[in-house]
N, CA, C and O atoms as CSV, one atom per row, in Angstrom:
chain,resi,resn,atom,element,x,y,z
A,1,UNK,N,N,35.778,164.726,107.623
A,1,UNK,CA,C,35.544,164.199,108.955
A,1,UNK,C,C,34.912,162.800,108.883
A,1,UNK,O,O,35.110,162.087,109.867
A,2,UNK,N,N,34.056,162.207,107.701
A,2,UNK,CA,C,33.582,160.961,107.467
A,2,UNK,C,C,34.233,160.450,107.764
A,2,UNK,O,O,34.060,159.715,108.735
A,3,UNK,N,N,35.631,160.540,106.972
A,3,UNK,CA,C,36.492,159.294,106.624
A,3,UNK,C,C,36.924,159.103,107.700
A,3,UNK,O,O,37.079,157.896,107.886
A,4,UNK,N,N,37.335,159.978,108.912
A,4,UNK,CA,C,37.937,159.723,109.933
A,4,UNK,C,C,37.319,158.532,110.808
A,4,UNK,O,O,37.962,157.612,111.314
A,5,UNK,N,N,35.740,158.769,110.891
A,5,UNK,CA,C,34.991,157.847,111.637
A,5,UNK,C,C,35.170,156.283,110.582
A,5,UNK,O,O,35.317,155.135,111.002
A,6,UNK,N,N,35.109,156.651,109.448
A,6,UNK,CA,C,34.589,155.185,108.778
A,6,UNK,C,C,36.345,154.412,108.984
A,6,UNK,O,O,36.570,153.224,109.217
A,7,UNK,N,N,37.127,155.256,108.850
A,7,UNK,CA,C,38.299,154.641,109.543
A,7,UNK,C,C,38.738,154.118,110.801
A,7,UNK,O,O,39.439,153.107,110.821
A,8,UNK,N,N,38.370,154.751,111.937
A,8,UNK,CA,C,38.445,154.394,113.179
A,8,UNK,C,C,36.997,152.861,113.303
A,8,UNK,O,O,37.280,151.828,113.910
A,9,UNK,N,N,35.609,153.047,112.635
A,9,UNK,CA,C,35.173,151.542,112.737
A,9,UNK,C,C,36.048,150.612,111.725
A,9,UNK,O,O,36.300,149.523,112.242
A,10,UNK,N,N,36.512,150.751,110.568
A,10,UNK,CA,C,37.146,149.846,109.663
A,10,UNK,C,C,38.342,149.216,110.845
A,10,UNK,O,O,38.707,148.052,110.686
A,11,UNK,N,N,38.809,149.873,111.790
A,11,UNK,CA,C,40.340,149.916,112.351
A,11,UNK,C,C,39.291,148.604,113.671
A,11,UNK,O,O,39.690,147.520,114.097
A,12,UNK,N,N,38.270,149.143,113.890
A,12,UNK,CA,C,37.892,148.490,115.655
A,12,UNK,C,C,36.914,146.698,114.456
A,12,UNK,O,O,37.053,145.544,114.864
A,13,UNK,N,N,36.250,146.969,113.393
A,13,UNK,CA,C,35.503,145.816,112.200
A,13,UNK,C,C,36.734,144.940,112.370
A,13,UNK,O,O,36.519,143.830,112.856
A,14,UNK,N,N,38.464,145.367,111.932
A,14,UNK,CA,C,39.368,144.558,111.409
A,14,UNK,C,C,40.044,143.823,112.749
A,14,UNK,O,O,40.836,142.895,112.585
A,15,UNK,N,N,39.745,144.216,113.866
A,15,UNK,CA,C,40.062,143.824,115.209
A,15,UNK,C,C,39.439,142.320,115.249
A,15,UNK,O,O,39.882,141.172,115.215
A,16,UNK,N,N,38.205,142.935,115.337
A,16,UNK,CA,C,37.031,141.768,115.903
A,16,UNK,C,C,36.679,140.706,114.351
A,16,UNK,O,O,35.873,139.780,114.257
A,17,UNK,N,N,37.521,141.213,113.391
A,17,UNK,CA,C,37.387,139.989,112.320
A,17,UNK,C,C,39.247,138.972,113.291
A,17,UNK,O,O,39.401,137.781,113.560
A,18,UNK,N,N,39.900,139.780,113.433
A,18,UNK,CA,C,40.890,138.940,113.589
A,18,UNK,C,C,40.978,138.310,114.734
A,18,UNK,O,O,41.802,137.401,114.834
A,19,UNK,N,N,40.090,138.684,115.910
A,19,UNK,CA,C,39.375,138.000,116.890
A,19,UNK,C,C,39.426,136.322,116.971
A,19,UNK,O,O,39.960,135.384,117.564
A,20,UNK,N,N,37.997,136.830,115.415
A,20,UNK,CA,C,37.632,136.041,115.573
A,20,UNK,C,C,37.981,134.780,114.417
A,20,UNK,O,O,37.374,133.709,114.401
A,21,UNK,N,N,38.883,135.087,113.642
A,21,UNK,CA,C,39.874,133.964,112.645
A,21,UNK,C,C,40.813,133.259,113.968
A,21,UNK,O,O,40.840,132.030,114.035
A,22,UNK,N,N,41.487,133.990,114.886
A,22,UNK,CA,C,41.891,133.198,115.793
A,22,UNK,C,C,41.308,132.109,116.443
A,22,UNK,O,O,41.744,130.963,116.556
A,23,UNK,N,N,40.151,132.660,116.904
A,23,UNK,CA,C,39.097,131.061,117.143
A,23,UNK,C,C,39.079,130.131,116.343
A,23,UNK,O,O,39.044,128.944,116.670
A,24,UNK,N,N,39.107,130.686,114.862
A,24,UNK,CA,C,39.374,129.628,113.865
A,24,UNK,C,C,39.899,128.804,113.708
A,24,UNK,O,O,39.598,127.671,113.334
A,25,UNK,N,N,40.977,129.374,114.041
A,25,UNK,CA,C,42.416,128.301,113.934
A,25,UNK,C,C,42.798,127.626,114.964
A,25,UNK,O,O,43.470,126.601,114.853
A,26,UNK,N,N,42.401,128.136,116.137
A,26,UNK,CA,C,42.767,127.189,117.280
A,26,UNK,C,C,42.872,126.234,117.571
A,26,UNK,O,O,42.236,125.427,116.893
A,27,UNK,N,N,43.496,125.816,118.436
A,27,UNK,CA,C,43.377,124.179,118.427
A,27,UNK,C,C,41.994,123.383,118.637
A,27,UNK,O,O,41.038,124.135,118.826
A,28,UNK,N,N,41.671,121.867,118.641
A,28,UNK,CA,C,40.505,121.875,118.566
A,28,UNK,C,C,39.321,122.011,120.117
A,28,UNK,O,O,38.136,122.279,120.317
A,29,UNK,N,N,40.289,121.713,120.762
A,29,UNK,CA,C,40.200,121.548,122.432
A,29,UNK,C,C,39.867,123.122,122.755
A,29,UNK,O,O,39.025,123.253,123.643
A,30,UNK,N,N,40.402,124.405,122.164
A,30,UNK,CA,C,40.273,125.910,122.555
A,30,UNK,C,C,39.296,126.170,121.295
A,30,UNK,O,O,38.948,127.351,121.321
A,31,UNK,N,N,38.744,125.492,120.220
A,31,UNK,CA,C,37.912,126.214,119.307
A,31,UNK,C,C,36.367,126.444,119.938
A,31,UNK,O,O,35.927,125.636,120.756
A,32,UNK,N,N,35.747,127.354,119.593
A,32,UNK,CA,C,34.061,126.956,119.810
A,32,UNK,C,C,33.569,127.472,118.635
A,32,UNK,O,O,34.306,127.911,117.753
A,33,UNK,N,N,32.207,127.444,118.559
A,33,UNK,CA,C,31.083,127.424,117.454
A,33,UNK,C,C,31.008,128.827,117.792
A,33,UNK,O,O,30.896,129.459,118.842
A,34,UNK,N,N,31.126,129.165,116.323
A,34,UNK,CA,C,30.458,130.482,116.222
A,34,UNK,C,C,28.989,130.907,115.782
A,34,UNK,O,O,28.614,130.570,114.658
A,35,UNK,N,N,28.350,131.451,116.404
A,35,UNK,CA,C,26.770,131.480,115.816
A,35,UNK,C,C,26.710,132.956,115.227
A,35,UNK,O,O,27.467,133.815,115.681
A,36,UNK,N,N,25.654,133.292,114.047
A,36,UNK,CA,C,25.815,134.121,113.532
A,36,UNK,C,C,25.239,135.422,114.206
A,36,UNK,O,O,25.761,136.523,114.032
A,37,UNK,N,N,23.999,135.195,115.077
A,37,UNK,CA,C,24.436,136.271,116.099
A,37,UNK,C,C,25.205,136.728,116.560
A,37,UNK,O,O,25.312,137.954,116.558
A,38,UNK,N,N,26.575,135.443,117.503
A,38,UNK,CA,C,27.458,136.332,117.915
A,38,UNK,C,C,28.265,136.988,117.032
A,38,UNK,O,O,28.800,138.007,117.471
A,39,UNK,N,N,28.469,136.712,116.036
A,39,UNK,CA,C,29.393,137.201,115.262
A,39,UNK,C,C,28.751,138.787,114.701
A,39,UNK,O,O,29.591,139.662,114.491
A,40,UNK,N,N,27.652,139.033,114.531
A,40,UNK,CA,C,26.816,139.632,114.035
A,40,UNK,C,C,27.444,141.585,115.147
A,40,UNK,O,O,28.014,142.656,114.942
A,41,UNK,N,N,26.721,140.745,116.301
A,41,UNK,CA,C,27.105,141.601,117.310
A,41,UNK,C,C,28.545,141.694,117.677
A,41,UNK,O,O,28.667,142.848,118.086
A,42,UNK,N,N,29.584,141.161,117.745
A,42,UNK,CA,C,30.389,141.045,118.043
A,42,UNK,C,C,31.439,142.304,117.067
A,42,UNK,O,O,32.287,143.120,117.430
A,43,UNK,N,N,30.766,141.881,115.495
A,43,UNK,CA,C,31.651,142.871,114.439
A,43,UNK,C,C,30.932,144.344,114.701
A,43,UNK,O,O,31.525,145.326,114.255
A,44,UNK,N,N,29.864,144.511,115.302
A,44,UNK,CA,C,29.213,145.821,115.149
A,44,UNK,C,C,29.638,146.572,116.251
A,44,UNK,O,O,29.782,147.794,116.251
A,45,UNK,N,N,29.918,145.490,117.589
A,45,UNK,CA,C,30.141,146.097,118.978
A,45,UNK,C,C,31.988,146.507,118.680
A,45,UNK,O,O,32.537,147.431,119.281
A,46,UNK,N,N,32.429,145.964,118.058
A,46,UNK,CA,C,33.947,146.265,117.735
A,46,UNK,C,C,34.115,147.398,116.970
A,46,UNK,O,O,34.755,148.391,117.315
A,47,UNK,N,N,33.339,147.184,115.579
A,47,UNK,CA,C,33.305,148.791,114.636
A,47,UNK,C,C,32.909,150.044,115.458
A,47,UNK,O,O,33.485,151.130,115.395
A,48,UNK,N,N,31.646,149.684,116.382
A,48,UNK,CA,C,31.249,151.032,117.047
A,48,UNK,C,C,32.355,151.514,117.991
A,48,UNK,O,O,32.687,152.694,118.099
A,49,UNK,N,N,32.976,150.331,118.767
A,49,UNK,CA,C,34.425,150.938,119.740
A,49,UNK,C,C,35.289,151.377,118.872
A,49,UNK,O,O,35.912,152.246,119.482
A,50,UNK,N,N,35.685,151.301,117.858
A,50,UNK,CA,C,36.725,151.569,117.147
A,50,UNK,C,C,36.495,153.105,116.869
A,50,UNK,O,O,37.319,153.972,117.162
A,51,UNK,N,N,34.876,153.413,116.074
A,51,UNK,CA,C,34.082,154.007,115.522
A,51,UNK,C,C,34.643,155.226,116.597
A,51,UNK,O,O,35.370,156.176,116.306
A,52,UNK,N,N,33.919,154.797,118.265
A,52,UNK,CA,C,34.095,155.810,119.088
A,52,UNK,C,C,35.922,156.802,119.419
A,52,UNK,O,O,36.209,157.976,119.652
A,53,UNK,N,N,36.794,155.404,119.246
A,53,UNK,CA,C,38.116,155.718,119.369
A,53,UNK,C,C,38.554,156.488,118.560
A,53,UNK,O,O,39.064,157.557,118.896
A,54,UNK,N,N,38.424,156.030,117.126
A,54,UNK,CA,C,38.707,156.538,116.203
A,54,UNK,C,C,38.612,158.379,115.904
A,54,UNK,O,O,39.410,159.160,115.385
A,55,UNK,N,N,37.059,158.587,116.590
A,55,UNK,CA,C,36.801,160.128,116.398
A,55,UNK,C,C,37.963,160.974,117.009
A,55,UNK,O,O,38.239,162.067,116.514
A,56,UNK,N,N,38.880,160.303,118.453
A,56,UNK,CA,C,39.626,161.180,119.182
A,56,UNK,C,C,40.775,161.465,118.185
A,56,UNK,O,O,41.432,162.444,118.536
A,57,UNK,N,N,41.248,160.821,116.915
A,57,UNK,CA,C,42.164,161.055,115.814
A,57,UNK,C,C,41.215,161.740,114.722
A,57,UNK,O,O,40.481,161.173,113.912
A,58,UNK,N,N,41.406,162.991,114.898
A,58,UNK,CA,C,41.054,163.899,113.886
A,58,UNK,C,C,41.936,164.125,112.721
A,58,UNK,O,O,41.605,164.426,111.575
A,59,UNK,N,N,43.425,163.876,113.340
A,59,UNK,CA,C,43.647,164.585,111.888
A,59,UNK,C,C,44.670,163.819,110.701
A,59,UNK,O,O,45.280,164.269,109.731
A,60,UNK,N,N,44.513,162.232,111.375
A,60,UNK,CA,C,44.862,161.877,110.158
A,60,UNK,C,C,44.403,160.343,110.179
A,60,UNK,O,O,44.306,159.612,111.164
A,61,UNK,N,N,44.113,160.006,108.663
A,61,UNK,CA,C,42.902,158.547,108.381
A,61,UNK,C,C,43.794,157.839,109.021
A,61,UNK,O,O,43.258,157.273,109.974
A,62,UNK,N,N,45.023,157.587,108.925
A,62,UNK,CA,C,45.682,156.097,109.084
A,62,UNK,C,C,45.688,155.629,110.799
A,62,UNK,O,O,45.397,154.526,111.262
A,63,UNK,N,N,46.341,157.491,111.898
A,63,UNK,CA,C,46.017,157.110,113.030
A,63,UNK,C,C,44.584,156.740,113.107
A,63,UNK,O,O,44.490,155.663,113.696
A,64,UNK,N,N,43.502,157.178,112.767
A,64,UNK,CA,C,42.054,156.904,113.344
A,64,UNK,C,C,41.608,155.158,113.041
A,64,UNK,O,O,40.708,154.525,113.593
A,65,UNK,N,N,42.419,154.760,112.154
A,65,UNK,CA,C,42.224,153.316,111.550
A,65,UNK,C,C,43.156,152.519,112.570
A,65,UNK,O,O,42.936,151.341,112.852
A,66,UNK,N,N,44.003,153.110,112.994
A,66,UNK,CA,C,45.241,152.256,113.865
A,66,UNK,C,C,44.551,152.030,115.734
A,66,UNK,O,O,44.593,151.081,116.517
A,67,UNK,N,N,43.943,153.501,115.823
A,67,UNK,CA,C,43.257,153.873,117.000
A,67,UNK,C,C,41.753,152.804,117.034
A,67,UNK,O,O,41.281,152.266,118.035
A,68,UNK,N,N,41.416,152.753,116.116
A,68,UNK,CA,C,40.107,151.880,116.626
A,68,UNK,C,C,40.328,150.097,116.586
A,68,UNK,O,O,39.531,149.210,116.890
A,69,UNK,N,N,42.165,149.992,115.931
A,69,UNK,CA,C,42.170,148.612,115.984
A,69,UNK,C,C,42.664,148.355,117.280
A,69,UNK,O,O,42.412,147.283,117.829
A,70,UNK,N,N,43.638,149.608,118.064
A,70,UNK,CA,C,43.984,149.375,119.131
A,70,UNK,C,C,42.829,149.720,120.560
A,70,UNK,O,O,42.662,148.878,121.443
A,71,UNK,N,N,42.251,150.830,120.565
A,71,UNK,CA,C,41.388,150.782,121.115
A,71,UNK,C,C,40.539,149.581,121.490
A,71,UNK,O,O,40.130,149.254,122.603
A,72,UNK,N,N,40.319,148.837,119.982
A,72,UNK,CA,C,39.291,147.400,120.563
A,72,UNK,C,C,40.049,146.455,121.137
A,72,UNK,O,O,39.598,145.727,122.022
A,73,UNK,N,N,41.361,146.365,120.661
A,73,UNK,CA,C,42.061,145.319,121.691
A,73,UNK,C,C,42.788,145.517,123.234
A,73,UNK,O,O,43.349,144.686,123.949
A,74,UNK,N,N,42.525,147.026,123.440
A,74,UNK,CA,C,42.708,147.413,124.816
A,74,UNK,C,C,41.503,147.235,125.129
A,74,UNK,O,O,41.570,146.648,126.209
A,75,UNK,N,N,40.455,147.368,124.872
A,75,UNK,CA,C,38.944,147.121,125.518
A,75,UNK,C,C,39.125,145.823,126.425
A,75,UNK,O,O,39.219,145.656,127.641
A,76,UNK,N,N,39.140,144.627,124.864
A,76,UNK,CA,C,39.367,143.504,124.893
A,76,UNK,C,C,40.123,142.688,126.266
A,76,UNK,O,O,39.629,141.740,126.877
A,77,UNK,N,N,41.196,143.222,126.493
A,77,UNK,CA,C,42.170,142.798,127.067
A,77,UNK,C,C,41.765,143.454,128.282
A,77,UNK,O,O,42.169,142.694,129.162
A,78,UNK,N,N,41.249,144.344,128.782
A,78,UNK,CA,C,40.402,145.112,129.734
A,78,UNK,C,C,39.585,144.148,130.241
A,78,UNK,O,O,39.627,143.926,131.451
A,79,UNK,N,N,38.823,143.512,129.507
A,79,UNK,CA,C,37.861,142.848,130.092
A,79,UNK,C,C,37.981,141.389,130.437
A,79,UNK,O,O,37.086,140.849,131.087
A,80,UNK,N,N,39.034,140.728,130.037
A,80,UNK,CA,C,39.934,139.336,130.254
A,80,UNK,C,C,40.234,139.963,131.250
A,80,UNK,O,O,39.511,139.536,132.151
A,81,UNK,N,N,41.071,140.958,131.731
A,81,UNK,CA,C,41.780,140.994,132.786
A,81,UNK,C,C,40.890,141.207,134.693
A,81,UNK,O,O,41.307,141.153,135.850
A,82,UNK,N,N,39.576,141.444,134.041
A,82,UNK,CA,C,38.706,141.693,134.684
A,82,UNK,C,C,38.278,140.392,135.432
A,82,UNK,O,O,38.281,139.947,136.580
A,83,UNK,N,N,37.779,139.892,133.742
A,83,UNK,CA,C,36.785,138.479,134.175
A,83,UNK,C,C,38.010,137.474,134.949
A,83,UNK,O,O,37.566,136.689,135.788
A,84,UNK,N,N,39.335,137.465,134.738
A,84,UNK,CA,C,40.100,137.079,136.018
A,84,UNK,C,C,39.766,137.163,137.288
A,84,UNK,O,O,39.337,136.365,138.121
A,85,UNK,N,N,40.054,138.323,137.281
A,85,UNK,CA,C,40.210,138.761,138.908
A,85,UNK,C,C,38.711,138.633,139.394
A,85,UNK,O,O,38.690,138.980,140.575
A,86,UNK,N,N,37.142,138.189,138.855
A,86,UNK,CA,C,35.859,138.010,138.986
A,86,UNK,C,C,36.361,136.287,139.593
A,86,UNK,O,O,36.343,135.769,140.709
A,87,UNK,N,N,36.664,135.937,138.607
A,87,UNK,CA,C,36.581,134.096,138.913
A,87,UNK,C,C,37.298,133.849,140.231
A,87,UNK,O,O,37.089,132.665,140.494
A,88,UNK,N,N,38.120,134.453,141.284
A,88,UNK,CA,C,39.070,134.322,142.270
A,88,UNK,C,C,37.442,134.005,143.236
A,88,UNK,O,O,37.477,133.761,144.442
């Protein structure tokens, strides 16, 4: 049952690393500074969503790893779609 959880955060960790390499690369006009707080919080708040997703795949490592990468980017995209419809 470990592995299931340490898979589902590895799945939501590998989200919010690829997050945040996208900022990386961006152009320079869309890049910003990353501070090591945010990043800090940012990889822990992603592993723990993943972490949480992940548990609903019990019975096999690869869904629980797939579930917490998708889980964090439905979060993700949850909350863009939000902070939209806020700014109107």
């Amino acid at each position: 049952m470990i592995e299931i959880f340490i898979a589902g955060f590895l799945g939501g960790l590998i989200r919010g690393l690829v997050g945040i390499s996208k900022n990386m690369t961006a152009s320079p006009s869309k890049k910003k500074k990353i501070r090591a707080d945010y990043l800090a919080v940012t990889l822990l708040a992603s592993g723990g969503l993943g972490l949480l997703v992940g548990v609903f795949i019990a019975d096999d490592i690869r869904f629980a790893l797939l579930a917490g990468y998708a889980g964090t980017d439905f979060l993700e995209n949850l909350y863009k779609i939000k902070m939209k419809k806020m700014e109107w």
